[in-house]
C-alpha positions as CSV (number, residue, x, y, z in Angstrom):
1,X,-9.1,-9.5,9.8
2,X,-9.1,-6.2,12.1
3,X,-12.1,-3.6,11.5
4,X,-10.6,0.0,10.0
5,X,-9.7,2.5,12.7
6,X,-13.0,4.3,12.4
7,X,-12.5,8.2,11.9
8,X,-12.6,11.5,13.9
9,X,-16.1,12.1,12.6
10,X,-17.1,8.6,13.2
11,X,-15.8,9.0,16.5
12,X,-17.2,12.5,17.2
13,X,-21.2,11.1,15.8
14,X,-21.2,7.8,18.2
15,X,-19.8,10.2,21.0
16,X,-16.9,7.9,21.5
17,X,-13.3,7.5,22.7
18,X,-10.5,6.1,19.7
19,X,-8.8,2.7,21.6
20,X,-5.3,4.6,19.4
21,X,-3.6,7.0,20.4
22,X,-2.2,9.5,17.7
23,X,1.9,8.7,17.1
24,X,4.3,11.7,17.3
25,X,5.3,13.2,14.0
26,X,8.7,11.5,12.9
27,X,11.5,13.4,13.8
28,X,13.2,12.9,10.7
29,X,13.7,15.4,8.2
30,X,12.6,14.4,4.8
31,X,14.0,14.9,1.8
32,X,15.2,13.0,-1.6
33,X,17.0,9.7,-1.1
34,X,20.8,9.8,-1.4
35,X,22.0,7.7,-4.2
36,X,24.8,5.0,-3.0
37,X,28.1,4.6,-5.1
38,X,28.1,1.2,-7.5
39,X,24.7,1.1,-8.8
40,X,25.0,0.5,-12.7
41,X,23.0,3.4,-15.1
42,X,20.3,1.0,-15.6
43,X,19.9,0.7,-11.9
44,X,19.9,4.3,-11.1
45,X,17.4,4.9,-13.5
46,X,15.0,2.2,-11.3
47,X,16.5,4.2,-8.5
48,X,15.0,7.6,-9.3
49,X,11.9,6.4,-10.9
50,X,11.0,4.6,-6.9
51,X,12.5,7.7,-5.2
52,X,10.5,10.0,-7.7
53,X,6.9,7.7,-6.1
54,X,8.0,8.1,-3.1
55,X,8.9,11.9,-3.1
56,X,5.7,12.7,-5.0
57,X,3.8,11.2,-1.9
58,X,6.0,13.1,0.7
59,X,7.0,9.8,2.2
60,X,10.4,9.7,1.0
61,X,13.6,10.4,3.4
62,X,17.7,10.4,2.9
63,X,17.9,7.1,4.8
64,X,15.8,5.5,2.1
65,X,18.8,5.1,0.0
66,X,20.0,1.9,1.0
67,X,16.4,0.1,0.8
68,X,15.7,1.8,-3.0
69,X,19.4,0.4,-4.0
70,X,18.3,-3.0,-3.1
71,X,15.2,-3.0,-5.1
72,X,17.1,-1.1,-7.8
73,X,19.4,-4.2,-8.2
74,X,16.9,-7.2,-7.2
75,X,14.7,-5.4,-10.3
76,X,18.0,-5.6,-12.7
77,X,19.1,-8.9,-11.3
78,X,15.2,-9.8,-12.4
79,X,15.3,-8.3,-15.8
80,X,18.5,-9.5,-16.9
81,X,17.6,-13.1,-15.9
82,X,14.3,-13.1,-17.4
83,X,16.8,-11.4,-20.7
84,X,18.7,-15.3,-19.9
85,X,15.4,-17.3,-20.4
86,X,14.2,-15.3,-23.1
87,X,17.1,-16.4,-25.3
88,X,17.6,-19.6,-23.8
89,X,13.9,-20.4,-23.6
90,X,11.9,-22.0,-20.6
91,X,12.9,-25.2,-20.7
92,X,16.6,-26.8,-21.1
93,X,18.4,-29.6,-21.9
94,X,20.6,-31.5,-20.0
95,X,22.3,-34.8,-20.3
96,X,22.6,-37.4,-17.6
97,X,23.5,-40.9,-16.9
98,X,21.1,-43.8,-16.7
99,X,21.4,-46.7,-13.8
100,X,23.7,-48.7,-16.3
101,X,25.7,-45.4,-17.6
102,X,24.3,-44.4,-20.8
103,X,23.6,-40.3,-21.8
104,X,20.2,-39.7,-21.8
105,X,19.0,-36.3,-22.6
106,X,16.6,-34.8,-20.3
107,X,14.2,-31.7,-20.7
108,X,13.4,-29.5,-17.3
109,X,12.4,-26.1,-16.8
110,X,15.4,-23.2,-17.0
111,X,17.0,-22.9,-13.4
112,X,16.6,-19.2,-13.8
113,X,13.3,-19.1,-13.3
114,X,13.5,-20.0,-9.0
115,X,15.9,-16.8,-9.0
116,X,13.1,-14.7,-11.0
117,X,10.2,-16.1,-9.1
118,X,13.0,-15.1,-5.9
119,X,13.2,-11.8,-7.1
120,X,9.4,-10.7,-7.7
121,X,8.7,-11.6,-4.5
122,X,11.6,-9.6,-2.7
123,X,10.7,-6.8,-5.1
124,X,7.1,-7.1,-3.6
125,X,8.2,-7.2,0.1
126,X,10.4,-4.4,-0.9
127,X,7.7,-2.6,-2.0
128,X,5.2,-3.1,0.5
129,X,7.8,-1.7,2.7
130,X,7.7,1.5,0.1
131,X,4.5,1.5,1.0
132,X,3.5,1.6,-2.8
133,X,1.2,-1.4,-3.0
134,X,-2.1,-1.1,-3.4
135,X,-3.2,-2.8,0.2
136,X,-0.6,-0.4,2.1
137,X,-0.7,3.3,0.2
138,X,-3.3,5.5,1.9
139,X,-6.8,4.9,0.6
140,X,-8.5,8.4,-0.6
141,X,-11.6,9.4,1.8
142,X,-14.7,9.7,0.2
143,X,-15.6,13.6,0.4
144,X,-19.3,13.2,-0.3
145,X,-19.2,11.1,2.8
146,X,-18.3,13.7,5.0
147,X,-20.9,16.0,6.6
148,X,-21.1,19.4,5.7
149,X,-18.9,21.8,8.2
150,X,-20.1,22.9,11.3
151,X,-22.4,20.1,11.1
152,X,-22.6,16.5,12.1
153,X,-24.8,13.2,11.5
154,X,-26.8,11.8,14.6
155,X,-26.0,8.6,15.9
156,X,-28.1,5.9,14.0
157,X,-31.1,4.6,16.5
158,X,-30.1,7.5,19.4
159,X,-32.5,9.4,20.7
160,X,-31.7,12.3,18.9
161,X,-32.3,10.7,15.4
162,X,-35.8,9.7,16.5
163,X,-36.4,13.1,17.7
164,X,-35.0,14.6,14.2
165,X,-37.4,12.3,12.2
166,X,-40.4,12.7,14.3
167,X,-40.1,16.8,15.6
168,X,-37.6,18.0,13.4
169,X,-38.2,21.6,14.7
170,X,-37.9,21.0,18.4
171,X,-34.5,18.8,17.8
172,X,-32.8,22.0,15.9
173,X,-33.7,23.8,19.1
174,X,-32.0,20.6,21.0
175,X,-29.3,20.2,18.7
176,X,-28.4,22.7,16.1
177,X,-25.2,21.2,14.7
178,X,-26.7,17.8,14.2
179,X,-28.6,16.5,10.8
180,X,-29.9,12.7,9.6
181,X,-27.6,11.0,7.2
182,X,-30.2,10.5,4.3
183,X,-27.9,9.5,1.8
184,X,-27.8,5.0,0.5
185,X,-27.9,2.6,3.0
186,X,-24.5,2.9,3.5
187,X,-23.5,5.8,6.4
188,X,-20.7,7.7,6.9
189,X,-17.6,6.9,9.1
């Protein structure tokens, strides 16, 4: 699994370079999500509650139409099937022929339940690509983390650390902006 991109600050405290390079801004304009034509009512309603996610994060952009109609009809495609299997129950049954041509009844699980199965995990691809799963939204940063402004932590086991724990008053001469992390175990990125 790859390490998190470390931050600025993390970058700025070990006095290194990012291996990234920051991407241009998109140059398109954002804006609410055009509704295609031949969506059902319950459908738009899945529509606009999606659209109204995405819009509340500022991610959301007319071209997203097309992508919010198809998890607007996988999700009523979903419901009404799992509506089928509700009334019909989980299992079914069928009748077939034995090897010498008798009926024989048989009991096996509803054929509706591959297509609903299908359709929770297109609704989760669809939603990754929303970016409104929990492993691909953005992750809050910690603000108690952060070092006070104008200031910065020193670089565990640098120089300057050891000269902050052991002279405190000659490394402020050194280093005004910098300070120890004395906070858990744990330090900032």
């Amino acid at each position: 699994m790859p390490h998190p991109r470390k931050t600025a600050h993390a970058l700025e405290v070990t006095d290194s370079d990012p291996r990234w390079s920051e991407r241009a801004p998109s140059e398109l304009a954002g804006g609410p999500a055009k509704l295609p034509p031949g969506l059902s009512q319950e459908a738009k309603r899945h529509f606009k509650r999606i659209s109204k996610a995405l819009g509340q994060r500022g991610w959301e952009s007319p071209g997203d139409g097309e992508i919010l109609a198809a998890y607007a009809r996988t999700f009523c495609d979903m419901l009404e099937a799992r509506e089928i299997v509700r009334q019909e129950g989980r299992m079914i049954s069928t009748t077939v022929l034995s090897s010498n041509g008798n009926p024989v009844a048989k009991r096996q699980p509803h054929p509706l339940l591959r297509e609903i199965a299908g359709c929770e995990s297109r609704l989760a691809a669809l939603l990754r690509d929303l970016g409104l799963t929990l492993t691909t939204r953005d992750r809050p940063k910690r603000p108690a983390a952060s070092a006070p402004k104008g200031k910065r932590y020193a670089k565990p086991g640098s120089v300057a650390e050891q000269l902050l724990r052991q002279n405190p008053a000659k490394a402020k001469e050194l280093w005004p902006n910098l300070i120890l992390w004395e906070g858990p175990d744990e330090r900032p990125e």
